[in-house]
Backbone of each chain as ProteinMPNN parsed JSONL, in Angstrom:
{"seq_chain_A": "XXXXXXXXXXXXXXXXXXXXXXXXXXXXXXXXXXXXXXXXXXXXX", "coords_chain_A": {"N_chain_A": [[-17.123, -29.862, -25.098], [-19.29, -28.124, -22.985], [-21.959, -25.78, -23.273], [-22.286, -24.358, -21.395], [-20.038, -24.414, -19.986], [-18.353, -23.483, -21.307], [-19.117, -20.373, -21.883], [-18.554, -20.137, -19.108], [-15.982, -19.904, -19.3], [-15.804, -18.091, -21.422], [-16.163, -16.046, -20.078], [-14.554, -15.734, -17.855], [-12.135, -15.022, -18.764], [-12.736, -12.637, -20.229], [-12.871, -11.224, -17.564], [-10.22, -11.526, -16.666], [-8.866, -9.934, -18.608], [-10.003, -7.406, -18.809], [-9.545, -6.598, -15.974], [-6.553, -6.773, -15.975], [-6.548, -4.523, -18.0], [-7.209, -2.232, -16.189], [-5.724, -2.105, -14.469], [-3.751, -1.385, -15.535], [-3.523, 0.812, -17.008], [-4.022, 2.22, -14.002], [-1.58, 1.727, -13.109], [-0.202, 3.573, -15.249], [-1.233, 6.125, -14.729], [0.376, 6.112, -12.175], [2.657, 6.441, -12.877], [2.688, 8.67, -14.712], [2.035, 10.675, -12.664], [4.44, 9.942, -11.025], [6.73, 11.019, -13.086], [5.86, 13.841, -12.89], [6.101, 14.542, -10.288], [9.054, 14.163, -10.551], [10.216, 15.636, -12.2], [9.013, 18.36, -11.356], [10.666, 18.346, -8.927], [13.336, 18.556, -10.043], [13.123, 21.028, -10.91], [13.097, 22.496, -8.681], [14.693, 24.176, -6.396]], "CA_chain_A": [[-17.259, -28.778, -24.134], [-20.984, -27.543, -23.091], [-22.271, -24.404, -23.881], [-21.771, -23.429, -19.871], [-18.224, -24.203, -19.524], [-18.0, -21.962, -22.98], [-19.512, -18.935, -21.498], [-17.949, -19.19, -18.077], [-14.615, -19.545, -19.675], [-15.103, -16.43, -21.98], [-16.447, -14.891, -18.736], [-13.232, -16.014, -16.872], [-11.67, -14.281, -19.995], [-13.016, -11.285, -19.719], [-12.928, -10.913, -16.204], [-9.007, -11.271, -16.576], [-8.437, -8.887, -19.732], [-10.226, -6.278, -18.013], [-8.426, -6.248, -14.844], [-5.622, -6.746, -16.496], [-6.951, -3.168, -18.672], [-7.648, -1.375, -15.352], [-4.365, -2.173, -13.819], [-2.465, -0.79, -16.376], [-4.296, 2.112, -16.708], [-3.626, 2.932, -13.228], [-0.346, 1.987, -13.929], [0.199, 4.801, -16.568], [-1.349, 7.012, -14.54], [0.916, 6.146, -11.373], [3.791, 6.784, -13.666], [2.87, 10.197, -15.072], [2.228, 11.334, -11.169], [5.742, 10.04, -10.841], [7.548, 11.835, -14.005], [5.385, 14.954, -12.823], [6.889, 14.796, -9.5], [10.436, 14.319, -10.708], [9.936, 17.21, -12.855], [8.819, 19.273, -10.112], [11.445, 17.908, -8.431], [14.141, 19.209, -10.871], [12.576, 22.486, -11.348], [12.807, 23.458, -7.396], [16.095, 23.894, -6.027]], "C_chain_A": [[-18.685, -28.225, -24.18], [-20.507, -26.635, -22.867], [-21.999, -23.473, -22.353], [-20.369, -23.502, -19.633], [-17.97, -23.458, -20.739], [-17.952, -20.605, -22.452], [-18.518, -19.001, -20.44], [-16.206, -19.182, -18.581], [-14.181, -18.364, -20.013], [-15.381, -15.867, -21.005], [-14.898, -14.457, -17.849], [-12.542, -15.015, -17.689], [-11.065, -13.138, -19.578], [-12.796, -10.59, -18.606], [-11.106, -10.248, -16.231], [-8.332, -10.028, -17.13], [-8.941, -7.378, -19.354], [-9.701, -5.898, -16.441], [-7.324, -6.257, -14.856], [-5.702, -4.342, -17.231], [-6.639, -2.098, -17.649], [-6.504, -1.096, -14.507], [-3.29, -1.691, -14.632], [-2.762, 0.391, -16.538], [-3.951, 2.885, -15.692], [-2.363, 3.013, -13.024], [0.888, 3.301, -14.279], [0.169, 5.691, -15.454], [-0.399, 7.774, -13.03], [2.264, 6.894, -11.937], [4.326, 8.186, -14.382], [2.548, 10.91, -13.742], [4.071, 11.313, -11.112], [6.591, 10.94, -11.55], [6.924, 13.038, -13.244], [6.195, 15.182, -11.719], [8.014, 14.804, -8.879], [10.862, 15.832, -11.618], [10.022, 18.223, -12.119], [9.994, 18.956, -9.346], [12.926, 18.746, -8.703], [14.313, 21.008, -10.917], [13.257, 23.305, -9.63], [14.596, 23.326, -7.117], [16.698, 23.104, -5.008]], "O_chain_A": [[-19.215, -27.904, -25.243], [-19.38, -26.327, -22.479], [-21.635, -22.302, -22.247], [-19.693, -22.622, -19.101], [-16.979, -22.728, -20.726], [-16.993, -19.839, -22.534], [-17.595, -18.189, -20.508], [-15.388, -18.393, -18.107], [-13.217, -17.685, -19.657], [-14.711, -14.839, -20.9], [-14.405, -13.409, -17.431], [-12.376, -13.96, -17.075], [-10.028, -12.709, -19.073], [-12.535, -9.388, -18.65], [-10.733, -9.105, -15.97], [-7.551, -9.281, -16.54], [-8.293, -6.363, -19.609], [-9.568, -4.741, -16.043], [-6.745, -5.805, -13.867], [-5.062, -3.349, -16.885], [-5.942, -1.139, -17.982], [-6.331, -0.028, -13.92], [-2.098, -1.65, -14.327], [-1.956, 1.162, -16.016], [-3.589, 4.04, -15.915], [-1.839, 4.098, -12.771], [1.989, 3.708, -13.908], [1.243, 6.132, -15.045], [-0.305, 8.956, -12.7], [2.772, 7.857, -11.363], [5.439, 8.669, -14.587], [2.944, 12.073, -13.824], [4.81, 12.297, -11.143], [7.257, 11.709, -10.857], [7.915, 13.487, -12.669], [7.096, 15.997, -11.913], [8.331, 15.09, -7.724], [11.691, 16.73, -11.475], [10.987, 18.986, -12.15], [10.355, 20.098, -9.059], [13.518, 19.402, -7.846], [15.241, 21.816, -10.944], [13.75, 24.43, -9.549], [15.421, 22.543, -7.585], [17.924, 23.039, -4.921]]}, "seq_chain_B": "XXXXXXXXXXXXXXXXXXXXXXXXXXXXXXXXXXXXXXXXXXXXXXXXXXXXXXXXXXXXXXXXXXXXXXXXXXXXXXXXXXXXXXXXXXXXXXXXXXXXXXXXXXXXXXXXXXXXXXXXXXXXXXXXXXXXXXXXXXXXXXXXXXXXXXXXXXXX", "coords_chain_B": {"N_chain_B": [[-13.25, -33.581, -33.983], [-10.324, -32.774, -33.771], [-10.949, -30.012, -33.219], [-12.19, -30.135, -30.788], [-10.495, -30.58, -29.098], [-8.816, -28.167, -29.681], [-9.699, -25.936, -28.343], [-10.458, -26.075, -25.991], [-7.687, -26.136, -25.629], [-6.979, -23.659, -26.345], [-8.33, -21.693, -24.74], [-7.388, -22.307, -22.344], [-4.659, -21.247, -22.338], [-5.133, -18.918, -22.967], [-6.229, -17.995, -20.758], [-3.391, -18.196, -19.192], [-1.846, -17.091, -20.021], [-3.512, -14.081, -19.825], [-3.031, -13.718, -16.769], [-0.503, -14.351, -15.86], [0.191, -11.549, -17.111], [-1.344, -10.204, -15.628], [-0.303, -10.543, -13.403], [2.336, -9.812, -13.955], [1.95, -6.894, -14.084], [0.521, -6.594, -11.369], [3.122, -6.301, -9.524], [4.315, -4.294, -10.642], [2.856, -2.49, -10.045], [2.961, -2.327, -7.069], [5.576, -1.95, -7.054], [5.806, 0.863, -8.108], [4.259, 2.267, -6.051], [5.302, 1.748, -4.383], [7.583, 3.767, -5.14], [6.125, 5.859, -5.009], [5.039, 8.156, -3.139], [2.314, 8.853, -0.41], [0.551, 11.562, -0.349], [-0.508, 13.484, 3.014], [-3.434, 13.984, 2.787], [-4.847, 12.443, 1.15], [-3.666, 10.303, 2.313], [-6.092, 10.052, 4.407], [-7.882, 10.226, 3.534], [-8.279, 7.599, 2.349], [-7.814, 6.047, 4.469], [-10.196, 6.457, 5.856], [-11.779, 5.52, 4.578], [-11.295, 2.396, 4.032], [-9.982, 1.793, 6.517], [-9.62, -0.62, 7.699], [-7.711, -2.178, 6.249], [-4.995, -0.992, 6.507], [-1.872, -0.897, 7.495], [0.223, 1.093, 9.924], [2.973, 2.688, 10.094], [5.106, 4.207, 12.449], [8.006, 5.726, 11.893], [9.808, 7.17, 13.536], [12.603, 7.703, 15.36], [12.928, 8.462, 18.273], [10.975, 7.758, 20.882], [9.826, 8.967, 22.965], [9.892, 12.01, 21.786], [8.761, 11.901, 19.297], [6.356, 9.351, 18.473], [5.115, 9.533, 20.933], [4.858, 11.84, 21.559], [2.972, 13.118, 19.097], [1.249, 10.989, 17.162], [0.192, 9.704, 14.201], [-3.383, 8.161, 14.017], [-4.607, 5.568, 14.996], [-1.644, 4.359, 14.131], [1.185, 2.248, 14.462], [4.088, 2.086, 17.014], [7.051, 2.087, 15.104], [9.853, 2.415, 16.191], [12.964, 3.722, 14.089], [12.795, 1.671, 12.15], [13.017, -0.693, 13.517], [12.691, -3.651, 14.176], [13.205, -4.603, 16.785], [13.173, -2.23, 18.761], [11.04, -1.772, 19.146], [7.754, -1.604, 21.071], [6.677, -4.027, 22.638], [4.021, -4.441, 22.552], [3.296, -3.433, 20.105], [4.898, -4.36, 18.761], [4.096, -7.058, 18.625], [1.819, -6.966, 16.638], [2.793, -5.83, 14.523], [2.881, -6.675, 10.82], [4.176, -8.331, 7.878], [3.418, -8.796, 5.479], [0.661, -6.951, 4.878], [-0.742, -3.703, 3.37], [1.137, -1.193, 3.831], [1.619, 2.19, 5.186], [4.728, 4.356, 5.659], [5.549, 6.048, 8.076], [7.847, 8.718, 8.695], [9.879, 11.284, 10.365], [10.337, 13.685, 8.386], [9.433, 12.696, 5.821], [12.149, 12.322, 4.195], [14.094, 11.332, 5.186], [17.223, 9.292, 5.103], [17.478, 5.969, 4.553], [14.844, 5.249, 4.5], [13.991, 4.142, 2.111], [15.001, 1.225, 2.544], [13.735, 0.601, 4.421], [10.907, 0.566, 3.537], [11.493, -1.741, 2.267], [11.17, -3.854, 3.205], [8.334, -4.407, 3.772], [5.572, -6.405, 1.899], [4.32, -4.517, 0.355], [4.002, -1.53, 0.568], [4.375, 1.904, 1.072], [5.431, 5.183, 1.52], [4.608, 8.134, 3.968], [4.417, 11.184, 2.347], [5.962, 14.253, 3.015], [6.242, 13.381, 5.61], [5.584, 13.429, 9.172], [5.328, 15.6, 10.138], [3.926, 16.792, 8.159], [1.636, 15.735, 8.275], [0.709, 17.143, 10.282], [1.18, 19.729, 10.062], [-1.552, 19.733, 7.731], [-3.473, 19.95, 9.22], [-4.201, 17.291, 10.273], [-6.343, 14.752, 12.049], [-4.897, 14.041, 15.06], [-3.157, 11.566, 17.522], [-2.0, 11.421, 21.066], [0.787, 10.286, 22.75], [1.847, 7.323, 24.564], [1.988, 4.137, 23.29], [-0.74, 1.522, 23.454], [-2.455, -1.057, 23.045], [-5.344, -2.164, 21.104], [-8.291, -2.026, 23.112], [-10.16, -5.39, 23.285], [-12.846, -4.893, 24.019], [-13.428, -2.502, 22.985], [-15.205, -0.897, 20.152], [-15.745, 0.239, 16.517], [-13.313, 2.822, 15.919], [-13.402, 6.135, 14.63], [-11.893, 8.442, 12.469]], "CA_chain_B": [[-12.486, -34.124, -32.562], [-9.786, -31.67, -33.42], [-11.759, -28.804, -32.45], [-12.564, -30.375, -29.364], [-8.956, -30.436, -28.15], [-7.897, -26.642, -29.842], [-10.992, -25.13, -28.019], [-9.967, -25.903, -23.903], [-6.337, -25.222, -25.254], [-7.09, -21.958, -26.258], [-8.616, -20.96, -23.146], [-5.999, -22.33, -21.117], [-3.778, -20.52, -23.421], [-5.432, -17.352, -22.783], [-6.449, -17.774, -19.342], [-2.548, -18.753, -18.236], [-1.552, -15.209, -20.719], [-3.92, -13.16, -18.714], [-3.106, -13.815, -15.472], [0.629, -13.668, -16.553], [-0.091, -10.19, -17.247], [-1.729, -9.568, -14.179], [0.911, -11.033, -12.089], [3.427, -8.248, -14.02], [0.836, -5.61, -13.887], [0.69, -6.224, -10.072], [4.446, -6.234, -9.359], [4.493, -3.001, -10.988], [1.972, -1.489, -9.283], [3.566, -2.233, -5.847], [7.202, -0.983, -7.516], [5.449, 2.013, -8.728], [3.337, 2.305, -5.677], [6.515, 1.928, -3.519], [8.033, 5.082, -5.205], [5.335, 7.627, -4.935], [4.653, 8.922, -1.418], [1.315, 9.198, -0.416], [0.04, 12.957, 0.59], [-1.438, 13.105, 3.907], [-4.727, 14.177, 3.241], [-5.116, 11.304, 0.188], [-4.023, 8.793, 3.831], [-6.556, 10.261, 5.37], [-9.108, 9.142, 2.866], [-7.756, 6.167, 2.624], [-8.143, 5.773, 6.109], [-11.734, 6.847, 5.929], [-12.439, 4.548, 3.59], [-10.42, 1.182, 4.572], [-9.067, 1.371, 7.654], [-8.875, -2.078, 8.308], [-6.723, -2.844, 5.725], [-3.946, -0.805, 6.178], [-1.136, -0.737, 8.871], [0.594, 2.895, 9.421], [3.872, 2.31, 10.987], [5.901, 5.6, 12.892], [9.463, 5.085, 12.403], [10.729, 8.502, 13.89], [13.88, 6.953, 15.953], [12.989, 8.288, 19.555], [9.324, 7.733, 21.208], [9.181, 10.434, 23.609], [10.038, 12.971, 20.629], [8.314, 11.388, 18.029], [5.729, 8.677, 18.616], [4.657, 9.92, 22.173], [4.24, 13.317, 21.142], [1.845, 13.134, 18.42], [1.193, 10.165, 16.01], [-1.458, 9.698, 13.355], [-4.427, 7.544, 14.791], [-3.493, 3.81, 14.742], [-0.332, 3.91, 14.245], [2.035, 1.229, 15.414], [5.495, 2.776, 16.735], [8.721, 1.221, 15.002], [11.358, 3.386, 15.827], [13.944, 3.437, 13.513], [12.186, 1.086, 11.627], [13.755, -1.932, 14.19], [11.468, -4.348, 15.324], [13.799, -5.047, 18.175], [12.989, -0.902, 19.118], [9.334, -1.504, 19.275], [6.997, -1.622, 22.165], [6.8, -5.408, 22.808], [2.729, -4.725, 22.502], [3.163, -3.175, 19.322], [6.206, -6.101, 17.72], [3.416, -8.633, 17.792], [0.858, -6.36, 15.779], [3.445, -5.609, 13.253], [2.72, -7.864, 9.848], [4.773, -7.444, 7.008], [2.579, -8.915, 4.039], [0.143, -5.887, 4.475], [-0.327, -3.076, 2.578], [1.822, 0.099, 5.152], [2.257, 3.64, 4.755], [5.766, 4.37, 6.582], [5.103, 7.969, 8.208], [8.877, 9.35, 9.329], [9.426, 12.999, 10.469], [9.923, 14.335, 7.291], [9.5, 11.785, 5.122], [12.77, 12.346, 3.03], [15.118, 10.504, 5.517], [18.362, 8.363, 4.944], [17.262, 4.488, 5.133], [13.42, 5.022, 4.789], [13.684, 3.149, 1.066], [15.442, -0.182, 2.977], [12.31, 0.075, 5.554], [9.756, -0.333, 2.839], [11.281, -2.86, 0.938], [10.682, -5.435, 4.399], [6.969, -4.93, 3.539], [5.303, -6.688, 0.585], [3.793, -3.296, 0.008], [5.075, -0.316, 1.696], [4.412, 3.57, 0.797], [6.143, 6.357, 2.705], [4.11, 9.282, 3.891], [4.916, 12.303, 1.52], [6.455, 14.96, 4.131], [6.346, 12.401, 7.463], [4.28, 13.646, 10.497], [5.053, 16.99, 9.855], [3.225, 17.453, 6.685], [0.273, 15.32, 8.528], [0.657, 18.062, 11.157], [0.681, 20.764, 8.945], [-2.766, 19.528, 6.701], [-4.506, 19.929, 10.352], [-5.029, 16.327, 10.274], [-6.421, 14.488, 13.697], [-3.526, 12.947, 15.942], [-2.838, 11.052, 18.782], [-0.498, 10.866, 21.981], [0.701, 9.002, 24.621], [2.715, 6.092, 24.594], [1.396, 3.127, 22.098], [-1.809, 0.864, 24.149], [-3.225, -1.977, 21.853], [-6.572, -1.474, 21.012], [-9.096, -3.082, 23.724], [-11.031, -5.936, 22.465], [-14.088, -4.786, 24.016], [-13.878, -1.611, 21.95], [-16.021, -0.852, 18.99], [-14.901, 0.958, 15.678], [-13.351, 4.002, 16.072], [-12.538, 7.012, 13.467], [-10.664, 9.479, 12.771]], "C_chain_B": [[-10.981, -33.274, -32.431], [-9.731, -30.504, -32.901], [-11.903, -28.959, -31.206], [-11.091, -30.355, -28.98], [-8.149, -28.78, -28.581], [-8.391, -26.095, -28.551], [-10.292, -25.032, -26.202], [-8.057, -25.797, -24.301], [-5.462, -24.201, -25.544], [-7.315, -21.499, -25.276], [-7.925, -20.966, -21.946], [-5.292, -21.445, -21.695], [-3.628, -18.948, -22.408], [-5.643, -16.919, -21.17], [-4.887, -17.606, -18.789], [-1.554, -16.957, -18.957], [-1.995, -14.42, -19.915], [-3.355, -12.949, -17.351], [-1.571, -13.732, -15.037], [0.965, -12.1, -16.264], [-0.334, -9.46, -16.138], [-1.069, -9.656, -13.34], [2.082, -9.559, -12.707], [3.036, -6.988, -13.706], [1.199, -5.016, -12.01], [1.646, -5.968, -9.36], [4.748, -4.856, -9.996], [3.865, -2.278, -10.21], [2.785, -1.255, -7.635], [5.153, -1.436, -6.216], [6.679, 0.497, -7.17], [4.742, 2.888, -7.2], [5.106, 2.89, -4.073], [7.381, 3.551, -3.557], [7.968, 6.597, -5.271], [4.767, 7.341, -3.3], [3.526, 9.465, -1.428], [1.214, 10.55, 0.689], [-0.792, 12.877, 2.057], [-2.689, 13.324, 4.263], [-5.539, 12.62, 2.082], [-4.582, 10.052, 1.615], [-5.065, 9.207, 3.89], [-7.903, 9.841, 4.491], [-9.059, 7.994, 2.838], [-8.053, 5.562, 3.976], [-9.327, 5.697, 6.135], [-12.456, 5.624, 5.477], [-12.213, 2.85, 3.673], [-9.38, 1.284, 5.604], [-8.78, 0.402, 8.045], [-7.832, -2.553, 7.103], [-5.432, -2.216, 5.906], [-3.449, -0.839, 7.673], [-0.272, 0.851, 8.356], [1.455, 2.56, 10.515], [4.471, 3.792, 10.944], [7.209, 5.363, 13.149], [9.92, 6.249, 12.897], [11.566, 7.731, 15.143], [13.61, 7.711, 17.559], [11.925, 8.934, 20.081], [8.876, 9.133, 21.552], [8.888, 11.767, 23.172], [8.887, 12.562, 19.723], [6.917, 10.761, 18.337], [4.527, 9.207, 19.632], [3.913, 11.303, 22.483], [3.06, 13.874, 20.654], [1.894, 12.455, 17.653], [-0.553, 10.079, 15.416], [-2.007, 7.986, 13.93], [-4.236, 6.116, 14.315], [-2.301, 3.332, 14.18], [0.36, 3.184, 14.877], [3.802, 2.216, 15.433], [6.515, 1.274, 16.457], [10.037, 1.832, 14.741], [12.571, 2.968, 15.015], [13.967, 1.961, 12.189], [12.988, -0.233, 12.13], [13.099, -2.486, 14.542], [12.274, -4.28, 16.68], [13.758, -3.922, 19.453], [11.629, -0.932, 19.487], [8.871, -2.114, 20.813], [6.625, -3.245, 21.755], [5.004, -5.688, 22.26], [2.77, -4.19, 21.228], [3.712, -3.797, 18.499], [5.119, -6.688, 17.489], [2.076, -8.245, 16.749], [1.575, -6.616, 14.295], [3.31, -6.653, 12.313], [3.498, -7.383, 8.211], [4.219, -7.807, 5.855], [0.889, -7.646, 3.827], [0.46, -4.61, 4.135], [-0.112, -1.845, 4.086], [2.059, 0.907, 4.689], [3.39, 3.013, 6.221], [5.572, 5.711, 6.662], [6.664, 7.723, 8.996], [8.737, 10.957, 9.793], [9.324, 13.747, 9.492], [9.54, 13.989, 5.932], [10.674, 11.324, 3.67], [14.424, 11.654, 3.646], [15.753, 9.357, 4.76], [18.002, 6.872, 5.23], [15.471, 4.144, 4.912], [13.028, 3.754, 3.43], [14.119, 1.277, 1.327], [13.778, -0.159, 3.757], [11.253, -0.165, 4.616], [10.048, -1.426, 2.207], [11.585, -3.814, 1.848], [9.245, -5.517, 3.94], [6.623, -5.193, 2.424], [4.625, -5.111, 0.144], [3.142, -2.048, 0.835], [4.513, 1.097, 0.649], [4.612, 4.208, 1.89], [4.832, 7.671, 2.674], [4.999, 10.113, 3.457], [5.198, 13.482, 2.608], [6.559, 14.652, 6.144], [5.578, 13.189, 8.122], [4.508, 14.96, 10.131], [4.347, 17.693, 8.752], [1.9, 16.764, 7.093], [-0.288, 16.712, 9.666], [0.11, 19.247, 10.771], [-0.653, 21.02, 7.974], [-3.765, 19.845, 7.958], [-5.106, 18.684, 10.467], [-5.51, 15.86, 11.603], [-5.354, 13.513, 14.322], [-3.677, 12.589, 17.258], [-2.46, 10.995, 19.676], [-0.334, 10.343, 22.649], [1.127, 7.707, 23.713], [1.738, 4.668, 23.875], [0.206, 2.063, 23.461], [-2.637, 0.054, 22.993], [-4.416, -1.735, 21.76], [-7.617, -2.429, 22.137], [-9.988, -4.171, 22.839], [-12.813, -5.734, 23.069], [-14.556, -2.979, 23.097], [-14.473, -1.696, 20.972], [-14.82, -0.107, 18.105], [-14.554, 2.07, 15.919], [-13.168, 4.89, 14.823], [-11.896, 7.949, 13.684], [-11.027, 10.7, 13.112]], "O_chain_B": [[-10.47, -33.082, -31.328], [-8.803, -29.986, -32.281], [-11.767, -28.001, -30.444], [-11.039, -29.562, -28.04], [-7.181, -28.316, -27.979], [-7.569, -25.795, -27.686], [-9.83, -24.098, -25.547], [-7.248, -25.456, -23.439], [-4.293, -23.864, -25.352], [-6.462, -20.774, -24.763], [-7.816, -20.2, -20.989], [-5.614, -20.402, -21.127], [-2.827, -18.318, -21.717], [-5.326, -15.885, -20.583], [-4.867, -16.836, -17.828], [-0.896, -16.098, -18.369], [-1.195, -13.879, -19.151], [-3.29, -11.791, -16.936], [-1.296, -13.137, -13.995], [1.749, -11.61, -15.451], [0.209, -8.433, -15.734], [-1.129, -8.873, -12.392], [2.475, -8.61, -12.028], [3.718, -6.137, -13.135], [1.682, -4.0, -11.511], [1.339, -5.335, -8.349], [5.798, -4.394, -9.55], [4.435, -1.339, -9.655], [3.098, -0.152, -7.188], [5.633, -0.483, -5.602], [7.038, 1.159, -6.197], [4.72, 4.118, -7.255], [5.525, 3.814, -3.376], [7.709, 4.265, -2.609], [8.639, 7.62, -5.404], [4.235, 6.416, -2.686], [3.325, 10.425, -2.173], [1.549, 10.661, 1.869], [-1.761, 12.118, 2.096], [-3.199, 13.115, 5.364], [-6.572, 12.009, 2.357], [-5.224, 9.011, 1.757], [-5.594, 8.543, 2.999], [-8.81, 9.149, 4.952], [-9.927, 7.312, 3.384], [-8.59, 4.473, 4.182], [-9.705, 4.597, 6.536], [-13.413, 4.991, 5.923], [-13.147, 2.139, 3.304], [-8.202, 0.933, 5.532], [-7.776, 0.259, 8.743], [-7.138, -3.528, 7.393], [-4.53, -2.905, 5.429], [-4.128, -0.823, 8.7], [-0.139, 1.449, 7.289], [1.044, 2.221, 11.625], [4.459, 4.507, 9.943], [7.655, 4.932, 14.212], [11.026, 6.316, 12.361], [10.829, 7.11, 15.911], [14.536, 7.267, 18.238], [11.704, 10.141, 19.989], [8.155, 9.987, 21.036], [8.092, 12.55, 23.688], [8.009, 13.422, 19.653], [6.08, 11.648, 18.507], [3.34, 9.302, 19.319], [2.979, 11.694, 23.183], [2.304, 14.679, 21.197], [2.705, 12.886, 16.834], [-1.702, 10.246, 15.827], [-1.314, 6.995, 14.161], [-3.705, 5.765, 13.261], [-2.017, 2.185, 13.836], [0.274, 3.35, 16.093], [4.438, 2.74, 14.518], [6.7, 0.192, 17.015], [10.862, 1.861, 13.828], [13.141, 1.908, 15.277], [14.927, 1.486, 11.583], [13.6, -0.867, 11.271], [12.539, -2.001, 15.525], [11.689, -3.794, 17.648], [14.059, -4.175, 20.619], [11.154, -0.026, 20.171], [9.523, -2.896, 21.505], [6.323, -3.552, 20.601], [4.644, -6.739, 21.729], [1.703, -4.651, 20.825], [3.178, -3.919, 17.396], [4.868, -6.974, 16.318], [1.436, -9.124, 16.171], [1.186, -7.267, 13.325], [3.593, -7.75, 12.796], [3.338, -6.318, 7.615], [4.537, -7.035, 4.95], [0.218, -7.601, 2.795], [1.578, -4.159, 4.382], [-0.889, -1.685, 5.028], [2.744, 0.821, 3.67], [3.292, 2.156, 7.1], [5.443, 6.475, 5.706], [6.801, 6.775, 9.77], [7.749, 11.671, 9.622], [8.38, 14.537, 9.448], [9.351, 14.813, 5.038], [10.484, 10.59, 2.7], [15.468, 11.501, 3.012], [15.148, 8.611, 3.991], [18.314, 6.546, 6.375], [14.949, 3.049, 5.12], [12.217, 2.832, 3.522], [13.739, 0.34, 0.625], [12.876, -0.955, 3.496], [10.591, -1.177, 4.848], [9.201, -2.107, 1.629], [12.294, -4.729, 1.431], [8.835, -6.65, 3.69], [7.115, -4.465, 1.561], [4.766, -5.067, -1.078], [2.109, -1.84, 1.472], [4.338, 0.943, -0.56], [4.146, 3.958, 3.001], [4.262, 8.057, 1.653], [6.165, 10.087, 3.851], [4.15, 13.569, 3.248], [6.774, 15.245, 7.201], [4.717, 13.736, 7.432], [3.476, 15.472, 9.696], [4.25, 18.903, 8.546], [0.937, 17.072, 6.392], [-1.448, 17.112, 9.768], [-1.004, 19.72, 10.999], [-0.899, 22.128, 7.497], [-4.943, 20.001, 7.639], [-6.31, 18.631, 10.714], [-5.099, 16.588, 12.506], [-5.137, 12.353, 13.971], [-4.299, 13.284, 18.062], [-2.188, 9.796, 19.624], [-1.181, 9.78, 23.342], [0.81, 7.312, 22.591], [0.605, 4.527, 24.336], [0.75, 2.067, 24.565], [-3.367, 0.614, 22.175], [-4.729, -0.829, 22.532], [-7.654, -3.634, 21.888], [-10.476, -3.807, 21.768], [-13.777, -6.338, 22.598], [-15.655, -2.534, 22.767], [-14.414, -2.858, 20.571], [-13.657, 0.137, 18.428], [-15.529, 2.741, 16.257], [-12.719, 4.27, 13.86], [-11.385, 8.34, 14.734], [-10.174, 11.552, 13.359]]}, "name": "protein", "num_of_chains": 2, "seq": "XXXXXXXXXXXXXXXXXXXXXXXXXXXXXXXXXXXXXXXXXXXXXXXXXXXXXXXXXXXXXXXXXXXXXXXXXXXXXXXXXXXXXXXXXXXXXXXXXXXXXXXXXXXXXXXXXXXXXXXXXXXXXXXXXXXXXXXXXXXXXXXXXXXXXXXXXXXXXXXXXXXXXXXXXXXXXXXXXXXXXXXXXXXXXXXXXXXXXXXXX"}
């Protein structure tokens, strides 16, 4: 394996593991909107 | 010569893991995405910002009330969320693998969770036209007219 198909692999990698990161992230954050606005939800009559 | 065969099937490995991941990731996101109702001033950025990607379908169940009255600015009407209800010029617009807010009247109607789950990725406006009404957003009326093709971009 040459030293360029090395890099762009870990590039490929990377590329994945961080959009992978960023998508979960928003994720989470979709998820605590949601609980918040079941909460609120609860709370009102 | 062992090394040489771990090495590309690690990276497959990892590459076919990642992407794995991302495929669940993204299937969540649309779930997740499906069950929160977007506010209508967060459309309206959205709009601002990518209008060509999204479609904004008006299911309020009868035009002259609903649609005809006042709808938010490119909206396609699908009353009742029926294709077979829609303006014949507005059926062949309709696409169901893009990403759609569903704006109803209030957005907390009976049936609105069957109408998103026809589109690969569907969100309901958070209080339907009346809560776009209410934010002072800019609206439309008059009976649905495809967009000319000698028109330019418009906004909102």
């Amino acid at each position: 394996m040459t030293t360029q198909v090395r890099v762009l692999l870990v590039a490929s990698v990377l590329a994945l593991a961080l959009g992978w990161a960023g998508l979960r992230r928003g994720n989470q954050a979709l998820e605590q909107r949601l609980a918040a606005q079941a909460a609120s939800g609860e709370r009102s009559p | 010569m062992r090394r040489a065969l771990l090495e590309p099937l690690a990276f497959a490995a990892a590459l076919l893991l990642l992407a794995g991941l991302l495929a669940v990731e993204g299937r969540r996101r649309v779930e997740l995405e499906r069950r929160l109702p977007v506010e209508p001033k967060e459309l309206y950025r959205l709009l601002a910002r990518t209008q060509a990607s999204w479609q904004l379908l008006d299911v309020r169940p009868i035009l002259a009330e609903g649609y005809d009255d006042a709808h938010v600015p490119g909206a396609l009407p699908l009353p009742g969320c029926d294709p077979g209800a829609a303006p014949d010029a507005a059926r062949a617009r309709i696409l169901t693998s893009v990403p759609t807010v569903v704006i109803s009247a209030e957005g907390d109607e009976p049936g609105l969770q069957a109408c998103l789950a026809r589109f690969g990725s569907a969100r309901l406006l958070a209080g339907g036209m009346s809560a776009w009404s209410a934010a002072n957003l800019p609206e439309d009326s008059g009976a649905y007219s495809p967009p000319s093709a000698k028109a330019g971009g418009g906004c909102l």
